[in-house]
N, C-alpha and C positions, 0 to 999 in steps of 0.2 A: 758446050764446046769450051776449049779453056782458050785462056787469052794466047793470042801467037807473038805480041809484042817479046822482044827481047831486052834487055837491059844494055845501056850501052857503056862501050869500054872506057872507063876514066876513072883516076884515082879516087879511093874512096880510105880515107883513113881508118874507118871502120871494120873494114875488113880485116879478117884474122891474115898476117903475113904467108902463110901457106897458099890461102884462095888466091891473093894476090900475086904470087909466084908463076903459080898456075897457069891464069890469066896473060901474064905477061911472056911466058912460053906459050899458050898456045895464039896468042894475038889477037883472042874474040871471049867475051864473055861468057860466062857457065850458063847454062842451062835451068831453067826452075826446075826442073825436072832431077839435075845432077846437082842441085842443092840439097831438094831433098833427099835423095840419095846420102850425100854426103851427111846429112844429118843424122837420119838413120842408125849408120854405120859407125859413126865417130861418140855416138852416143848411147849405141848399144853396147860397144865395147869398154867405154865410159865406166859405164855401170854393172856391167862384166865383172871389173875387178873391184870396184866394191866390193861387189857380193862374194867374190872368192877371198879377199883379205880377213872379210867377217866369217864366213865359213871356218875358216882356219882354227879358228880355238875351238869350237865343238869337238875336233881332231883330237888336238895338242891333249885339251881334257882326259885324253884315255890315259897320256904318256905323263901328263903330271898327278893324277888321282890314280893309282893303280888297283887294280880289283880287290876285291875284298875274299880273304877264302872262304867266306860264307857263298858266294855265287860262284869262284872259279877258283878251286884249291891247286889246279894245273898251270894256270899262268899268274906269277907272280911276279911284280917286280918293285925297285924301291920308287918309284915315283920322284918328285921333285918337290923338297920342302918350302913351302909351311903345307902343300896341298897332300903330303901323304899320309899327315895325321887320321885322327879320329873325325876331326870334324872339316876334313877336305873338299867334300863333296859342295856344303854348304860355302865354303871359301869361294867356288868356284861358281856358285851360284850370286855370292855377291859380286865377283867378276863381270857376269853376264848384266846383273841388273845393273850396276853402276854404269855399265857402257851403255846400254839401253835405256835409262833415264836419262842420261844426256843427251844422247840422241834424241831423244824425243823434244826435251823440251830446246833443244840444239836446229830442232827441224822446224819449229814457230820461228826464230830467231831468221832464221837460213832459207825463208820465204821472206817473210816482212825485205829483208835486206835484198833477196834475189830480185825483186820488181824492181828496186832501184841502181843498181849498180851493173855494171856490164855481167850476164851471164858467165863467157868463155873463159874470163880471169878467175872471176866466183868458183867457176869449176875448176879452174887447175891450182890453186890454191888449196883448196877442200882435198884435191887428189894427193898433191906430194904432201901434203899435212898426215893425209891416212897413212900413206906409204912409211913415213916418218916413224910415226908412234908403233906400227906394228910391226916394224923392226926394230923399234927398239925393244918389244916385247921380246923377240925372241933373242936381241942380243944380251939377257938375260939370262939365258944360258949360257955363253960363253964366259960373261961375267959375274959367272956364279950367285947369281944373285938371287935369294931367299927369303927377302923381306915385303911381304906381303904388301904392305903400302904403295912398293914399287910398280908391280901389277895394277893395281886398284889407279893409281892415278896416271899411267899411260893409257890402261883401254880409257879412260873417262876422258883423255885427249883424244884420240880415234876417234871414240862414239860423237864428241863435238865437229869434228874435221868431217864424219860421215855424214854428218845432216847436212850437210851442202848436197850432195849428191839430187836424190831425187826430186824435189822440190824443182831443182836445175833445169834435169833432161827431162821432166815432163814439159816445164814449162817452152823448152826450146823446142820438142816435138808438138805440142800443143801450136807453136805459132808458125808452123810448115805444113800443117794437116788440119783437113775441114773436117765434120762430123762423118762425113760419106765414109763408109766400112772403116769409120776411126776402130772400133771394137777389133774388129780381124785385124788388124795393121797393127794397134796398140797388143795385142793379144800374142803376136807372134815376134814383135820389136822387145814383149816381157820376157820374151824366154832368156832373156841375158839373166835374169833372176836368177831361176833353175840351171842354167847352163854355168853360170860362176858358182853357185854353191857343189855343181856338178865338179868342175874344174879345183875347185877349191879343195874338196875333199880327196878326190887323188892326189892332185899333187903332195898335201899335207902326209897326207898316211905314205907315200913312198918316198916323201923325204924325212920320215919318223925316224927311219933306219940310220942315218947319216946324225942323228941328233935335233931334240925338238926345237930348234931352235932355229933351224933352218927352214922349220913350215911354218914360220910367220916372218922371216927376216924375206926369203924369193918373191913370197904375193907383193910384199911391201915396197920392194922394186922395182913389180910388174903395174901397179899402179899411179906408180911417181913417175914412169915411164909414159904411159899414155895419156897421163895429165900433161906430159911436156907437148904429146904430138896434138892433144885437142886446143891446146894454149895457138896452136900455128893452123886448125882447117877448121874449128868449128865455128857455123855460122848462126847468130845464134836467132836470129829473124831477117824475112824478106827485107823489109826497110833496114835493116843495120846493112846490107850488102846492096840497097839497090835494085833488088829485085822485083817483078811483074808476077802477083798474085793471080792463080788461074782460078777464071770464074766456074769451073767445078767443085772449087775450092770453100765454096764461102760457106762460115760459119752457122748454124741453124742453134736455132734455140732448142734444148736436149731433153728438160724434162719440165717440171711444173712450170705454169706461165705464171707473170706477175707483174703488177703495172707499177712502175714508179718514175718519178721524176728524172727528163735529163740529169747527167753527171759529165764531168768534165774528166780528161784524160789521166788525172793524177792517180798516183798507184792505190789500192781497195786499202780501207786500212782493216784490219781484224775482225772487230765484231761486225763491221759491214758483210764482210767475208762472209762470217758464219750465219746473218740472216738471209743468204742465200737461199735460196727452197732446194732441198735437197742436201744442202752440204752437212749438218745438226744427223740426222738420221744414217749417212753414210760412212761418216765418223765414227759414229759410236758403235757400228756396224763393222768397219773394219779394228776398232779396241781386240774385240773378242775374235775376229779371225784370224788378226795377231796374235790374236796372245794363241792359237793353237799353233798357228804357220810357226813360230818362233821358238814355241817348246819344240817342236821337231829338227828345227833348223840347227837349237843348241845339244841336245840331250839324245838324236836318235841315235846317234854313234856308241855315246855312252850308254844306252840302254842297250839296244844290240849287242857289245859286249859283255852285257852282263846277264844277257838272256840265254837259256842254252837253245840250240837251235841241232832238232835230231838228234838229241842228248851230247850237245859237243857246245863250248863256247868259243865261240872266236876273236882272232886275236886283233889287235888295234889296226892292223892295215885292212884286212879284212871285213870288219865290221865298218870300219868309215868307206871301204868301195862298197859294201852292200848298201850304205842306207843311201846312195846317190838316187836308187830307184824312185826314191819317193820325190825325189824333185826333176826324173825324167815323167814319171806321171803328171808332175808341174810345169811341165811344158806343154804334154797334151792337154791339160786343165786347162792353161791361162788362154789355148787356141780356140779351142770349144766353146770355152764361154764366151769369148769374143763374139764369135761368129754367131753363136746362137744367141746374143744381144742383140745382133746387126740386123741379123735375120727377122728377128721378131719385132725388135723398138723394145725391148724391156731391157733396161739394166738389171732394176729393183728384183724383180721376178726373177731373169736367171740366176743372181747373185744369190737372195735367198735360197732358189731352190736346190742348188749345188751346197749350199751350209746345212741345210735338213741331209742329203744324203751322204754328207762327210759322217754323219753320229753313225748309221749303222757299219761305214766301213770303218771308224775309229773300234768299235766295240767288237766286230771280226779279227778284227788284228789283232788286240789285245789276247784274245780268247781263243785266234787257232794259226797265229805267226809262229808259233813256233813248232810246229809242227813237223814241216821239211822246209826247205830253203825256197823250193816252187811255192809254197802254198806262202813265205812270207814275201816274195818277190811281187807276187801277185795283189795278194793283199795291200802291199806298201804302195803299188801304181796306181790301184783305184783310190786308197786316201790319199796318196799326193796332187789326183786329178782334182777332187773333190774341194780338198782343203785349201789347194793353192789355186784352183781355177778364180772363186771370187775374189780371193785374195789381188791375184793379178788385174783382175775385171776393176776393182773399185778405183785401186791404186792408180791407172790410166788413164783409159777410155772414160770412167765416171767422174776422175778428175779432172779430165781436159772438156769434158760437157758442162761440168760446172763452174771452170775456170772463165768460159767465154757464152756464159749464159744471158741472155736476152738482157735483162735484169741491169747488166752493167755497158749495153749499150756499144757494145765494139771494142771497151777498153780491155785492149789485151795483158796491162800490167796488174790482174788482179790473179793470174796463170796460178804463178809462184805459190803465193801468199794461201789460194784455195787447196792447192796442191801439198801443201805445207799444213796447211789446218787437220787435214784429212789424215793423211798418211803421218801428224804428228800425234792425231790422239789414237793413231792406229797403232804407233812405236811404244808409248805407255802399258798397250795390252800389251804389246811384243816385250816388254819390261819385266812385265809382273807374272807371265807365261811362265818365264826360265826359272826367276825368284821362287814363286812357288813349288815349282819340280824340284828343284835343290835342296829343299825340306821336305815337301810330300814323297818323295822317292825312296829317302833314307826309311820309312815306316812301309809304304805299299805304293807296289806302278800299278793298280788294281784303283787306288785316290786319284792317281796323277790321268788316267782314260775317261775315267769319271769326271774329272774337272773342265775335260778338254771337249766331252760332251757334251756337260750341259753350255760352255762356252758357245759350241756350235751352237746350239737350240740359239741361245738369246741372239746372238747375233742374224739368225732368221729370224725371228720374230721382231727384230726392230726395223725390220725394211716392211712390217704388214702395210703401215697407212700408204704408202709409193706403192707397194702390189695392187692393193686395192686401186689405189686413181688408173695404174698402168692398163690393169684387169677392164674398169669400167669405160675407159678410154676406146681398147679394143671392142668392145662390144656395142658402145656407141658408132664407134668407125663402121663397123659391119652393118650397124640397120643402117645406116646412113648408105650404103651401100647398096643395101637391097633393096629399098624403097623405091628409087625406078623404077625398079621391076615389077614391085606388086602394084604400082598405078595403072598401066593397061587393062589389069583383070578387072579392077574394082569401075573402070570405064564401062567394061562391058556387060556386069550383071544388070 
């Protein structure tokens, strides 16, 4: 039963000016119930427009590198220089890795820092910082502007301004939600993932018409935007507002046990972090799921256009609304695997086993997407289930079990910092994903399926020693279970 205490109504300077508004119109305190709600919601949308700001250049890419008439001698156009040379594709790939290295190592920095300082400013700061830079990418276009470096060192401030993001809102959904159906809840709060790169990609492709400039200058808006309104409702833990933690609520220890000594409440520091059990194998596990989630994230628009499809290639709006499929697949993925972690107790296990079944649908797709448009629609939804279900799963739900693991004793300010660790050596794959396609592409997309394959493989293969304990665990649970039963018999011979 959860607790029925209420919080009672008195100033709390803590509270984000919004809740307190709230509060003071309605004349009674919020509900833990409409907290978490409120959490939720203010921080799926959050992280919404991240993902749609960063979606946007995979877009833009079609409008500033234009096809080669080696693949489409029908649609030509001048592109946007320095990216319409010879060697634009590659230009563009340093684009993608330079924002992706920062981020990454932007995301160590944007944990360590997140445990100690107030979440809700951390985040809105990180928000109008992204909005910032990636309008100023696109107003680029208006101010004519051609010189490479200029690119290069705005996305490398976004990608810095993006690493606040996640680290954040996991940490702040992590401290409103117990382990109880975290996987489903986390599973389906991920679909802002997929639903922003969803959202991202239309809007870009049908403000392409109007000028590329406009699909990175509107997200940029749309994110400075809901950084102002999370700056005023998000709350960013029960104790920062006051609130009564319901006893359904509480914490369980998630995956390997381990005995160590009290610690006192101060925030984890790093390497503490990483000798977590679990946190070392789920990292290097999400490198390689990145680095495939990311080649797709950045590159499928642009390969779609360059692929013919029923003997026809299509054109830049068309191709950025088709490849959204692979990240509505991404939302049934990251559901799935939730739930079917929830269901069973295996993280390890559904994770792995959804990375072994992304290779055969990466190597179908390759080999018969272009066939008709059903046959790549199809295709693209089961590897975006596949590829982004663990992807989603790790980033979460395996985040937030190992953020608040036995290990660390109750202390909740280590959220961040694990959350950070994980999803930053996961950004490095998501780094070197795109970097590589930018050079392996220009030779053969025939290297670049290949690369994304054997990617999948290792990163199933690095969750073996966790399947194995998960595996033996279940098995032990069951005779432990049977044995009851077979005492009676063995009474009576």
């Amino acid at each position: 039963m959860g607790s029925t205490k209420e919080p009672s109504l008195q100033k709390n300077d803590t509270k984000p000016p919004g809740i307190q508004f709230i509060e003071h119109i309605k004349r009674s305190p919020i509900s833990y119930k409409t907290y978490q709600a409120i959490v939720l919601l203010v921080t799926f949308f959050a992280y919404l427009t991240y993902h749609t700001t960063r979606k946007t250049t995979s877009i833009v890419k079609t409008a500033l590198d234009p096809q080669s008439p080696d693949f489409n001698p029908t649609v030509l156009r001048a592109g946007w220089t320095p990216f319409n040379g010879p060697d634009g594709t590659e230009l563009l790939g340093d684009l993608d890795v330079a924002f992706l290295f920062v981020y990454a190592i932007g995301m160590y920095f944007s944990g360590h820092i997140g445990d100690r300082m107030d979440l809700r400013i951390f985040l809105t700061i990180g928000m109008v910082g992204t909005g910032l830079f990636t309008a100023l990418f696109g107003i680029g276009y208006w101010a004519n502007i051609h010189n490479f470096y200029y690119y290069l060192i705005v996305q490398m401030l976004a990608g810095l301004f993006q690493s606040t993001g996640w680290p954040s809102v996991v940490a702040v959904v992590g401290n409103w939600f117990g382990k109880k159906k975290r996987g489903l809840i986390m599973g389906v709060w991920n679909s802002h993932t997929s639903l922003g790169n969803i959202i991202g990609s239309l809007a870009a492709s049908i403000l392409l018409k109007y000028g590329w400039g406009w699909s990175m200058f509107a997200p940029g808006l749309g994110i400075s935007f809901v950084g102002i309104v999370l700056f005023f409702l998000l709350p960013v833990s029960p104790k920062s507002v006051g609130a009564v933690i319901n006893d359904d609520e509480e914490i369980k220890e998630p995956l390997l046990k381990v005995k160590v000594d009290e610690k006192d409440d101060g925030a984890v520091g790093f390497i503490e972090a990483w000798s977590i059990p679990g946190v070392a194998p789920f990292a290097l596990c999400l490198f390689f799921a990145k680095l495939v989630a990311y080649t797709f994230l950045y590159w499928l628009p642009f390969y779609i256009s360059h692929t013919a499809i029923e003997g026809r290639y299509l054109t830049d709006e068309e191709s950025g609304n088709l490849s959204t499929m692979f990240d509505v697949g991404g939302v049934f993925g990251g559901i799935l695997a939730g739930h079917i972690s929830d269901r069973s107790d295996t993280r390890a296990t559904t994770a792995a086993s959804f990375m072994l079944f992304s290779i055969p649908s990466l190597f179908l797709y390759r080999i018969y997407g272009h066939i008709s448009t059903t046959i790549n629609i199809t295709l693209m939804l089961i590897t975006g289930m596949f590829v982004n279900g663990p992807y989603a799963l790790i980033t979460t739900a395996v985040s937030a079990d190992l953020g608040t693991h036995s290990s660390l004793k109750g202390n909740s300010r280590a959220l961040a910092t694990v959350t950070a660790i994980i999803d930053g050596t996961g950004s490095i794959g998501a780094a070197v994903g795109p970097l590589l396609t930018g050079y392996i592409s220009t030779k053969s997309w025939n290297a670049v399926f290949m690369m994304l394959m054997v990617s999948a493989l290792i990163a199933g293969l690095l969750l073996t020693r966790l399947v194995i304990t998960e595996v033996a665990e279940k098995i032990q649970g069951l005779q432990t279970h049977e044995l009851p039963r077979s005492r009676p018999a063995l009474m009576e011979v």
